[in-house]
N, C-alpha and C positions, 0 to 999 in steps of 0.2 A: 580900541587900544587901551589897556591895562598897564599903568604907571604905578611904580613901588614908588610912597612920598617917602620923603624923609624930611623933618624939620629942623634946621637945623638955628636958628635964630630966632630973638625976642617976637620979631613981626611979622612971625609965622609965615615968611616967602616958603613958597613950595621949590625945592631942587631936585631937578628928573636924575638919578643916580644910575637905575637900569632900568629896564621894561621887562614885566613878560611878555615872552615870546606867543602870538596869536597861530596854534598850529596850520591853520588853513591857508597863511601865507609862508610861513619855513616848507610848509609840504607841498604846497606852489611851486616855489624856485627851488628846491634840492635838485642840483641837476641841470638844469636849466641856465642857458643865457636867454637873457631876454631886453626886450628894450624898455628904458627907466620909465618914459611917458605910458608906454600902452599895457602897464598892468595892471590887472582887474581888482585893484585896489587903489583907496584914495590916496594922492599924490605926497597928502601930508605926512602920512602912516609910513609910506614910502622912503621920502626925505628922513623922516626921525628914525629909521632902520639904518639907512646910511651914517646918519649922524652916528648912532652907536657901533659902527662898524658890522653892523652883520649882512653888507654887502662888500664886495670886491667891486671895482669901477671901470672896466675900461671903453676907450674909445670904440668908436661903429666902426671907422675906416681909420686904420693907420697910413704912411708915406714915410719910405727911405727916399731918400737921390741918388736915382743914379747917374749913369754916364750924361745922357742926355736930357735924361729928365723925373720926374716922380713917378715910380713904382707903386701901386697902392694892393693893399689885402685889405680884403673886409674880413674883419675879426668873429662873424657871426660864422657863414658859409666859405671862409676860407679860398672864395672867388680870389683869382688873383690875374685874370684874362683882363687885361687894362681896358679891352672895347668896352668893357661891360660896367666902366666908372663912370660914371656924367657931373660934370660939373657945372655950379648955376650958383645962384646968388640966393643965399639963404635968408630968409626974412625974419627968421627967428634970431640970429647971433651978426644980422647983416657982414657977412663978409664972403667970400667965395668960397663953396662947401663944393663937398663930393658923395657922389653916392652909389650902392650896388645896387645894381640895377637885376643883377642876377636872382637874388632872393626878395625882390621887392615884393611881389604879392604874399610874403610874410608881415609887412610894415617894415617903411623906408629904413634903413640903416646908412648914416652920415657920417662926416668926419667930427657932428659936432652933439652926436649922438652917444647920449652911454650907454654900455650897455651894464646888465647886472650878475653875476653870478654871486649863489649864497655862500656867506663867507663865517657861518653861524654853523653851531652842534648841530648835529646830522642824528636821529635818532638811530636805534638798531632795527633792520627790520627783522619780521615774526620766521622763525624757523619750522611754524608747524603749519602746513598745506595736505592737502590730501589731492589723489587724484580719483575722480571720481568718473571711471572708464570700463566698461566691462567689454570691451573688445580683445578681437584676438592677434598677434601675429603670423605673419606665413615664417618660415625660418629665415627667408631673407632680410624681413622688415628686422626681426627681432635680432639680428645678425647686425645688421645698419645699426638699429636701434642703440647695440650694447657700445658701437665702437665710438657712436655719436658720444654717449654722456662719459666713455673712456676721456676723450679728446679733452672734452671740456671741464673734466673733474683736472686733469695734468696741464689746465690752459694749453693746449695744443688746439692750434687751428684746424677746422674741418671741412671736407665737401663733400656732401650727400649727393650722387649723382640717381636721379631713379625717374625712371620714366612717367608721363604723365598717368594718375591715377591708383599708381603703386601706394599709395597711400602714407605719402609724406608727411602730412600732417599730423598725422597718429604717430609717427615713428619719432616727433620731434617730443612728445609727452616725457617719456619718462627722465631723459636728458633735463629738460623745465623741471620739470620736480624735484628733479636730486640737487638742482642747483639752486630752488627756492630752499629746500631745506637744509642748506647750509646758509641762509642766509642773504643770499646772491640778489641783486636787482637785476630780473632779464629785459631784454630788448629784442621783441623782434619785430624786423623792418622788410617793408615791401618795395615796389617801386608803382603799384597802382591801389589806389584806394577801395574798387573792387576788391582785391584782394583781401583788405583790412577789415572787410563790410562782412567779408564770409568767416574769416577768420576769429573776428571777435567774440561771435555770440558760441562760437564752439570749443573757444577756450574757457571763456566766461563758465558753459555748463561742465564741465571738466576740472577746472579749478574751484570749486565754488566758496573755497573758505578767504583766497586772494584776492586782496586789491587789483583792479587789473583796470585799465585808461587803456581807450582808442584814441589814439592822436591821425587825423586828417585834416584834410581842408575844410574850412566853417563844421569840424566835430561840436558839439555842444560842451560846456564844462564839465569838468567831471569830481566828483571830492573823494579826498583821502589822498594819503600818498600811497601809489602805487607801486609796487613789487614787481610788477610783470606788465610789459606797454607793449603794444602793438599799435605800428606806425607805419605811413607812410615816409620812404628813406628821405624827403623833401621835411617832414617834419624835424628829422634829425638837426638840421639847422639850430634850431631851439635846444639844444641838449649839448652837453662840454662835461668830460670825466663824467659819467652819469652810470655806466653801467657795465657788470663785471661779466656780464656775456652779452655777446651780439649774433645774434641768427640773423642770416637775411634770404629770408624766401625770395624763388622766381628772380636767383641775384643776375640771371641775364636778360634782365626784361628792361624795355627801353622806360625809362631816358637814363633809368641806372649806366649802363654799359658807355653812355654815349658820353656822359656827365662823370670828368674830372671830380667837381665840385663835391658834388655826391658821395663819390668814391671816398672824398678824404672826412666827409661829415659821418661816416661809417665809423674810421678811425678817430677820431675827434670825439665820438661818445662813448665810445669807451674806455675803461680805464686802462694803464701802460700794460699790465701784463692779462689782461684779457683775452680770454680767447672768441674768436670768430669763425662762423659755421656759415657757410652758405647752401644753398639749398636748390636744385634748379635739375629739369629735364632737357634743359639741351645747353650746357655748360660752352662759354666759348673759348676755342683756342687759346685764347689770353688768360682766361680762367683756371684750365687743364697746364699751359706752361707753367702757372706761378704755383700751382698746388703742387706739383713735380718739382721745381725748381728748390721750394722753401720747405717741403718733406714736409706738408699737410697729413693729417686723417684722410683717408679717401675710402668712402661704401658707394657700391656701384650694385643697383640693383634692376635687371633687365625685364621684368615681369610685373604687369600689375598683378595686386592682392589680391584677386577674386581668381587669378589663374589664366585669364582667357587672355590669347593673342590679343597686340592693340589691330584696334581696324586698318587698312592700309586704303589709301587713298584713292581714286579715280579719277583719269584726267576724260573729260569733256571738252569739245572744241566751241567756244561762242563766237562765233567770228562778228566783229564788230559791234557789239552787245552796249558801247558806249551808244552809238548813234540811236539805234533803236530803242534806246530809251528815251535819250533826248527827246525823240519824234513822239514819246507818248505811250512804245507800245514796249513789254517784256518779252524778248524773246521764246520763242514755243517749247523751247526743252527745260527754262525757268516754271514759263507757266505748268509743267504736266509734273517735275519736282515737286513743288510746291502745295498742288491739287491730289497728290498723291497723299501727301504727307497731311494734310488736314482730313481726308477722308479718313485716312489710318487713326488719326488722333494723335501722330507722335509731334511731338513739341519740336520745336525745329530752329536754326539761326542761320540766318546768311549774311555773312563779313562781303563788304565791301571796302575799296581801294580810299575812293574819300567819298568826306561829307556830302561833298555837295552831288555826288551822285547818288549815295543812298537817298537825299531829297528829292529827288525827282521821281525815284523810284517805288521811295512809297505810298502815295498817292495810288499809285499802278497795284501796286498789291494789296492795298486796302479793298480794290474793287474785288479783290477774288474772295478776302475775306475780311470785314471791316474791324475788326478787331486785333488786325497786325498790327505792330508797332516799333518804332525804329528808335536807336541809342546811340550813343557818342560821348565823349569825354567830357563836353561842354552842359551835358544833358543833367539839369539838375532831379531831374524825375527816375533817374536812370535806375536806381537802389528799389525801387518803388515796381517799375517796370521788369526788372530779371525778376523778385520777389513773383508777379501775376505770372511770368512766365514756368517759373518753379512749381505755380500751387495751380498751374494748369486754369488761367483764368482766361489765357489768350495764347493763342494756334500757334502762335510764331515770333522771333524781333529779326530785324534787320539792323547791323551793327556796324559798324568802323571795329580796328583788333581791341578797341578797348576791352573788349569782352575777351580775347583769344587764351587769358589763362587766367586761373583761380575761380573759375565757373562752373559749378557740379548741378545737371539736371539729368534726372536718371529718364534714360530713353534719346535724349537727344537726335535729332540728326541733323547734319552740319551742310553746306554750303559755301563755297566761298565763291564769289562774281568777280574775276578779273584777277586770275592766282597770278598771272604773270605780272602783274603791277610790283614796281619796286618795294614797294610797305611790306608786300611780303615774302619777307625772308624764309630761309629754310627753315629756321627757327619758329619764325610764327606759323609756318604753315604745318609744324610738328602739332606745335602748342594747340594751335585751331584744330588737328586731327584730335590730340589728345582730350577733346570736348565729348568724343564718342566713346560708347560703351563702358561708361566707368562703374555702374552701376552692375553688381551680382547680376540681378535678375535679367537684367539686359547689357550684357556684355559685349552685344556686337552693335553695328548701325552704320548707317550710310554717310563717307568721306565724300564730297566730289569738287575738286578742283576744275571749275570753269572756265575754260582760259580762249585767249587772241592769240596761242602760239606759246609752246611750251619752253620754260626757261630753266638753265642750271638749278636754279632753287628748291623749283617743284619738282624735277627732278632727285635731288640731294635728298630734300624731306621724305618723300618716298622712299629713297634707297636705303636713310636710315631708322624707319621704320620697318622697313625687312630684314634688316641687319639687327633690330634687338631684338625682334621675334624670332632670329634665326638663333640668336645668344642666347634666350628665353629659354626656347622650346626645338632647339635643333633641328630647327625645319626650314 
């Protein structure tokens, strides 16, 4: 920390008048709420920024009264579901505190908790970006493309509707660059940190003159202030008036859809007259009414970019395929899937229903080939694992839906154990479809829904899987 003295008496006492400002901490919090204890700065640095005002202060948890009793809002995540308050006796300010329990594995947020936002000069950011892309579009992308950065140059809200593989990603480029070079701080937010894992390093090579932070769970720090974030929508929590676009990919992916909270930590980051883009291949009804409703942007594009029909699905029957695992063995039309596809060499995933039945099961398919290997949400190797599955180091994974979107392996072929199980919706079982054939060279590959008895879902998923190939390709 860097203090301007000024002397202003005989016995040369020193009086701190102002400070300079240390950029590594204004470009920390621009942006940002955060909690006053757990910044990665010393406490005292901290305090004497308050002292001088270039913090704003307010409480973790607020409380009105009402009728019968105290209402509370957590100030960070905007939580305002009362289960989700706990109250207990705090050892730090000893008196009865409260807390959100909803954003907690962010760090605790109390009632006797501040939080910080910067309340200090905000630099300008740089208006000159390049994009560094030598791809092409089909007319449809470049169609989507033009109306996307329309939307967002006249702050109008958007929604990109385009099937998996269409090549959304790309279509989101030039929209990001017209609105870095004016100046803009963009935001785009996910609902799975897969997502942000594929997404980073392909912006990163794309922008490469921009500042750009991944923000996820236990991300590593990152310097500079950045221009362009990509984050998990959970990260948003930590962010208030921050940023003058917000895209949100894959915005019907769970827990996004499920989670109020979420929804409003959307609106919470960015600033009042911002515009918002979401982005997603199977948009839900609540999504399609408010975009109709509030006369959003809408591109609808029914065709991937490489031309070819998406794959459509096949249902198999497994009839009781839980037990027979239990007892140790994979059922026979698992095992000949499975043994096909390592003989072929094509990389391959099979989604199941929950955890604890893929554990059972992998062991079982290690014996076919020892170098299968299974992922989950909880899975901190998980980044490490898709990665070997990519660069072809190992035959196959077995999955929970974690993997069901933002996972590009060219050739793939899919599987899912137990379609009928409630996890998966019509939606994930688009998204898990939409894992096949994204790839030019291999455009096509094998869908097969495994089921104990076929259900509206898997049905649905299919039917509209034939219905955008039939809008595609009128067939």
């Amino acid at each position: 920390m860097q203090y301007k003295l000024h002397n202003h008496n005989h016995n040369h006492n020193q009086t701190y008048k102002g400070l300079i400002i240390e950029p590594k901490i204004r470009d920390f919090f621009i942006g940002r709420i955060w909690i006053r204890t757990n910044a990665p700065f010393p406490q005292e640095k901290i305090e004497t920024y308050i002292k001088y005002n270039y913090f704003k202060r307010i409480l973790g948890i607020s409380s009105k009264r009402g009728f019968f009793k105290k209402h509370y809002t957590c100030n960070r995540c905007y939580n305002e579901n009362q289960s989700e308050f706990i109250h207990y006796e705090c050892a730090r300010c000893n008196q009865l505190c409260t807390y959100c329990r909803h954003c907690i594995n962010m760090g605790r947020v109390t009632s006797c908790t501040d939080l910080l936002i910067w309340n200090g000069a905000k630099p300008k950011f740089p208006t000159y970006h390049i994009l560094d892309w030598d791809g092409t579009f089909t007319e449809a992308q470049a169609q989507a493309s033009q109306q996307l950065t329309d939307s967002i140059q006249q702050n109008h809200n958007h929604l990109i509707h385009a099937v998996c593989g269409a090549g959304k990603t790309e279509i989101l480029f030039p929209a990001v660059l017209a609105a870095l070079q004016q100046g803009k701080r963009v935001c785009l937010a996910t609902p799975r940190t897969d997502v942000v894992l594929e997404l980073f390093p392909r912006f990163q090579k794309v922008f490469p003159n921009t500042i750009l932070h991944a923000y996820y769970g236990n991300a590593p720090q990152q310097q500079g202030l950045p221009q362009l974030i990509i984050a998990t929508t959970h990260q948003l929590y930590r962010f208030e008036n921050a940023f003058d676009v917000v895209i949100v990919d894959e915005a019907d992916a769970f827990p996004y859809t499920f989670d109020k909270a979420l929804q409003k930590a959307v609106f919470k980051v960015k600033k009042q007259s911002a515009p918002l883009a979401l982005v997603t291949a199977t948009p839900s009804p609540q999504i399609l009414a408010k975009v109709k409703r509030e006369k959003w942007g809408y591109s609808f594009i029914p065709k991937r970019y490489h031309g070819h029909p998406l794959p459509v699905p096949t249902f198999e029957s497994l009839w009781s395929y839980n037990k027979m695992i239990a007892k140790g063995k994979i059922p026979s039309k698992l095992i000949q899937w499975t043994k096909m596809r390592i003989a072929q060499k094509e990389p391959f995933l099979i989604f199941f229903p929950t955890i604890q039945l893929m554990g059972i099961a992998t062991p079982l398919f290690q014996q076919l080939h020892e170098d299968i290997l299974s992922v989950h949400a909880e899975d901190v190797d998980r980044k490490e694992k898709v990665t070997k599955l990519r660069n072809e180091e190992i035959p196959g994974l077995l999955t929970t839906t974690i993997l069901e979107r933002g996972i590009t392996i060219k050739n793939v072929q899919v599987a899912v154990v137990g379609a009928e199980s409630k996890i998966f919706t019509s939606s994930a079982l688009i998204q898990i479809s939409g894992r096949v054939g994204r790839n030019v060279n291999y455009p096509a590959g094998e869908i097969v829904f495994y089921h104990h008895g076929i259900t509206t879902e898997m049905d649905e998923a299919r039917n509209e899987i034939l219905r955008l190939n039939k809008e595609g390709f009128g067939k």
